[in-house]
C-alpha positions, 0 to 999 in steps of 0.5 A: 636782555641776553648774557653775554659770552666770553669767549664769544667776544673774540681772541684774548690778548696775552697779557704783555699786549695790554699797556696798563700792565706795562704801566703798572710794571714799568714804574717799579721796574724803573725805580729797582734799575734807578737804585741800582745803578744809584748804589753803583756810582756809590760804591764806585765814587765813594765821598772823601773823609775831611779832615776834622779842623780845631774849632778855633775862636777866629774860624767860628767868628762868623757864626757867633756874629749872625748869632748875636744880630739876631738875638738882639732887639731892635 
């Protein structure tokens, strides 16, 4: 059995001609652009503040019911 030659084996490719490195690039490049765009539509739709309402004994009533049903045994 003989070696082979490398450079026998016909032109080389540049290496943008190979898919798998565009696999390999791609998917980190989409996330960076993802996060970008993300942190964009952040900045420029910031959420608006609530204002903090009195916890009252009527508004938490819900709440207190759920509670106690489940806390009692059947």
């Amino acid at each position: 059995m003989q070696a082979q030659d490398l450079s026998s084996s016909g032109p080389v490719s540049p290496w943008w001609r190979y898919g798998m490195v565009w696999l390999a690039l791609g998917g980190p490049a989409v996330v960076v652009i993802a996060s970008v765009v993300t942190l964009v539509i952040a900045l420029m739709h910031p959420d608006p503040v609530l204002p903090v309402r009195a916890a009252t004994a009527e508004a938490q009533q819900p709440a207190v019911q759920a509670r106690n049903h489940a806390a009692t045994p059947r």
